[in-house]
N, C-alpha and C positions, 0 to 999 in steps of 0.2 A: 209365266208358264211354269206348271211345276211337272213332276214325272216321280214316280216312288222309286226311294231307291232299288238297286238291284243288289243284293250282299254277294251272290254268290259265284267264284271265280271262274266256276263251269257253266258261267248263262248259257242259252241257247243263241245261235246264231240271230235270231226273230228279235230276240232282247238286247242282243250286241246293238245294234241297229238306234236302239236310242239311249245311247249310255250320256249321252251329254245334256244335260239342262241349264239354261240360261235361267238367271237368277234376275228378276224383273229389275232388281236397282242396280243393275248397272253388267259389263261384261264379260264377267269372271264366269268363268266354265262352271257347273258345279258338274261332277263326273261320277257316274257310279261306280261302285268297286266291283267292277264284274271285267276282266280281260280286255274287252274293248278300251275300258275309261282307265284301267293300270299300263295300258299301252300308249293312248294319249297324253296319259299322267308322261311318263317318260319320254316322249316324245317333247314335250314341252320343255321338259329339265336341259335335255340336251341341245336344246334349243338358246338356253339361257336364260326362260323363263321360270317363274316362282310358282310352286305346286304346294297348298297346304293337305297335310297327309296325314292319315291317324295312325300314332302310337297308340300302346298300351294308357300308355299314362297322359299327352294328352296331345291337340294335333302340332305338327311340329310345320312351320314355315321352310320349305323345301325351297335349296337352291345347290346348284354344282361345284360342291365345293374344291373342283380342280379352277374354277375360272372365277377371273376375281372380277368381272365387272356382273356379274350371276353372284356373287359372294355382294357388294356390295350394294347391289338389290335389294338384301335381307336389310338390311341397316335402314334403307331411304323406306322399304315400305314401311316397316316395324315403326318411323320417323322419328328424325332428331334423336338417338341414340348416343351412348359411348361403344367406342368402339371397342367392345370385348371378345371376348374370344368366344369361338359357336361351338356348340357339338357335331360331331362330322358321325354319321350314320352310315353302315354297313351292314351287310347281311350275315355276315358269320367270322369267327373268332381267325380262320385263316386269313382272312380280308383284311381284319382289324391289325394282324400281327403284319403285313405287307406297309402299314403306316406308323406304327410305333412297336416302342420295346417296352412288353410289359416288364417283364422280371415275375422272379418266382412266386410271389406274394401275389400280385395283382393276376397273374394268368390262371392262378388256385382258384380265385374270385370270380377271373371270365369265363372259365370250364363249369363251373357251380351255377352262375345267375346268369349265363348269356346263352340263349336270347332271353332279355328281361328288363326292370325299369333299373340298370343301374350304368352309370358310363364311368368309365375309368380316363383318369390323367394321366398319361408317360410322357416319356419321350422322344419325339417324334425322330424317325428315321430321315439322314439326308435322301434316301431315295426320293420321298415322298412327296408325289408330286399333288401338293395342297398350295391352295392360293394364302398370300401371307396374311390378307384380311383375315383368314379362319382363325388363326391363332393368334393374332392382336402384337403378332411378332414375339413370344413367349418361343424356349425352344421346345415345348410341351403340347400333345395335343389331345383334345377332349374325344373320346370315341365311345360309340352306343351299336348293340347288337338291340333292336327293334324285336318284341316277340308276336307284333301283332301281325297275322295274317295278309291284310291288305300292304301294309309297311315292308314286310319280306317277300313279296310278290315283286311290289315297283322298285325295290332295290337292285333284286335280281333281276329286272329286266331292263333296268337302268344301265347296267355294268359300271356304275362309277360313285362315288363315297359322298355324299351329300348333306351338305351344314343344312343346319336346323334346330333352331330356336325354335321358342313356342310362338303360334301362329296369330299374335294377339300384335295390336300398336302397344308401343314399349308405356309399360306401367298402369295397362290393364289387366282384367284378371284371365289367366291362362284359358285357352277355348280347350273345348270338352266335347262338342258338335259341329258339325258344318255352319249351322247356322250363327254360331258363336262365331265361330273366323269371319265368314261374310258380316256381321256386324257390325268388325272391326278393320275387315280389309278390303270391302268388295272396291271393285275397281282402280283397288293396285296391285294384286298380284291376276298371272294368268286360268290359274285355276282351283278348287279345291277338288279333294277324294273324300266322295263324303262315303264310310261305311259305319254312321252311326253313332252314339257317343262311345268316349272312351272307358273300358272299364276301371282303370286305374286313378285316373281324373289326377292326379300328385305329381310335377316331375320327378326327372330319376334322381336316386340317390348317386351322389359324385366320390369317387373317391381317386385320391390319386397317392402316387408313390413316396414315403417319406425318407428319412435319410436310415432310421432301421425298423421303419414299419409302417404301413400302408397309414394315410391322414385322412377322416373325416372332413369334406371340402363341401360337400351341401347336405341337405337331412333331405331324403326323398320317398320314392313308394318302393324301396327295398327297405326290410327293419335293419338296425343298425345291430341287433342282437344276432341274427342268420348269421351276416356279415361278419363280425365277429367269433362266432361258432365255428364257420370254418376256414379262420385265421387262427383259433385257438391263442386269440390273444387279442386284448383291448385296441381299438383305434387310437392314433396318435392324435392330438390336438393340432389345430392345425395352425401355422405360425406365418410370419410375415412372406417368407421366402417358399412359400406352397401357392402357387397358384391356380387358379379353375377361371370359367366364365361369373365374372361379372363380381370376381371378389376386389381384386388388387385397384390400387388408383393408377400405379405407374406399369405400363405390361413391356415395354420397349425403351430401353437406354441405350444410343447409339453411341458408340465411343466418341463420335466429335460430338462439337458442342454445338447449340443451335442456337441463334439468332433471327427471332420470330418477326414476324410484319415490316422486312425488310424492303428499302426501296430498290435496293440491286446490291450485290456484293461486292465486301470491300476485300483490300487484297489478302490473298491468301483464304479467300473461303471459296467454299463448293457454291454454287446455286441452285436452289430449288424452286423454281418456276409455276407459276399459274395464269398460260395465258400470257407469258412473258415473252421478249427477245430473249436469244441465246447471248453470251456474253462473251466474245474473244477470249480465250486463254484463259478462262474457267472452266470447271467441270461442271456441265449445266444438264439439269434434266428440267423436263416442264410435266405437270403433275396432268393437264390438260390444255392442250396447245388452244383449244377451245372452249374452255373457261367451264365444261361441265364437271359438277360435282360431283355424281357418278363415275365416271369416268376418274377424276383426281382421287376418291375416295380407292377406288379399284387398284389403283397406283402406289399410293404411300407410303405402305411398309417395303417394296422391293424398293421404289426410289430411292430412302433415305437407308435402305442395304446399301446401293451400289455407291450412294454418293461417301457414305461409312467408311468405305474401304481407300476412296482416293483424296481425302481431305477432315484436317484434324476440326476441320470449321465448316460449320453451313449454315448460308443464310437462306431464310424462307421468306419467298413475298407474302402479301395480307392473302387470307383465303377469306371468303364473304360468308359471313355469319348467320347464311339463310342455310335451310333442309341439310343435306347433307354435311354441309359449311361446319357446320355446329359440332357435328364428331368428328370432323377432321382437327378443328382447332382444338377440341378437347384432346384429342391424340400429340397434339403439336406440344399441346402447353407441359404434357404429361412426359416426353420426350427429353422437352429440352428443361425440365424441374434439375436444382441441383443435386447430385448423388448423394445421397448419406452415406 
């Protein structure tokens, strides 16, 4: 069954009425962008389901980036991913400033290009209530002011800040259309907002905070010359200790030390569980008392915070090397790597 879309936010009531289309291979919503389908669109998010939504630049895989098993959704549909850091999406520069501390530099940059394709790096405020999947455990967080119409609609009627990666399975090429995301996702996420291709088609250009001047962290659909222009000063190169999504190998080093594919803990270690018994007079968390990866995935980076804090040692039982498995252990191994 198809139905043409509806662009516009003021449909008539007659039009509201069929804003949702079932997409014949399979049971992903496809929604028009007219108030009805930016309602459902939200409706869904706060749900904990996954909404692909169009930016400027290209559609971005929508999930709630306050809840982390909605966070670790993006990861399993996206499949078999590392676990990087996402871009957390808002609708305007007060929003963005409630989650992180730009500084003089970068806020020059979000008053000049936001709303537009560029997301800035800082770092992130303790307030901030973001799930620890969004930021791969880094104290820095990736944030985008959306300029596109349908994208500033469901943000605001969402009221809440929402990770989003581009809406493709990991190491395809970025979707540009609805029909691009359903190519690549139908039938794992809940819905897409189709209003169209994107005009910009480029992810954003990244940029985050350096130690005396803003860093170059991805090349995107901002020029890097604007950019510059009204920094009145060259981009810094960007170096080991600058991180963004999907640069660094290691994003989280806990101060203890880890002990991977353990069979239980030996004395004087924490426990990290999957699917485990609790262990007498250990400090034991279980990633999933029910062996789900989702769920463990959702977990990991607050776990191995808390276990951080009450033990100079943790050992971690085996996690299984399927779907989600796969970026957990990659997080694990990256973890417990030796410090340079």
């Amino acid at each position: 069954m198809h139905v043409n879309l509806i662009g516009a936010l003021d449909a008539s009531p007659t039009q509201r009425q069929i804003h949702i289309v079932m997409d014949g291979r399979d049971q992903t919503e496809r929604l028009s962008a007219d108030r009805a389908g930016i309602a459902r669109a939200a409706d869904l998010l706060a749900e904990g389901g996954l909404v692909a939504f169009p930016t400027e630049t290209v559609y971005g895989l929508g999930g709630d980036a306050t809840g982390g098993l909605s966070v670790a959704r993006i990861f399993e549909a996206k499949g078999r991913p590392s676990f990087n850091p996402l871009i957390v999406h808002v609708p305007d520069l007060a929003t963005a400033e409630t989650l992180i501390d730009l500084g003089p530099p970068l806020r020059r940059l979000a008053e000049t290009f936001w709303p537009g394709p560029l997301t800035l790096v800082a770092p992130i405020r303790a307030e901030a209530e973001i799930a620890d999947l969004v930021t791969a455990g880094l104290p820095t967080l990736a944030v985008r002011v959306p300029l596109h119409p349908v994208a500033q609609a469901l943000l605001t009627t969402v009221e809440r800040p929402i990770a989003a990666p581009s809406a493709n399975p990991s190491g395809r090429i970025s979707p540009t259309t609805a029909d691009h995301v359903l190519d690549g996702l139908s039938g794992r996420i809940a819905a897409v907002l189709d209003a169209g291709p994107c005009d910009v088609g480029l992810e954003s250009t990244i940029i985050g905070a350096g130690e005396d001047r803003p860093v170059l962290l991805r090349p995107g659909g901002l020029a890097l010359e604007e950019i510059e222009a009204v920094l009145g000063a060259e981009l810094a190169a960007r170096g080991a200790d600058i991180t963004a999504p999907g640069q660094l190998s290691s994003h989280y080093a806990p101060g203890a030390t880890l002990r991977l594919n353990a069979a239980a803990p030996e004395s004087g270690e924490a426990w990290l569980g999957f699917g485990s018994e609790p262990v007498l007079g250990t400090p034991c968390l279980d990633l999933s008392p029910s062996r789900d990866l989702t769920e463990a995935a959702a977990n990991l980076f607050a776990y191995l915070r808390r276990l951080d804090d009450q033990s100079a040692r943790i050992a971690v039982a085996p996690i299984p090397e399927t779907g989600l498995g796969a970026a957990i252990n990659d997080r694990l191994h990256r973890a417990a790597a030796p410090r340079s």
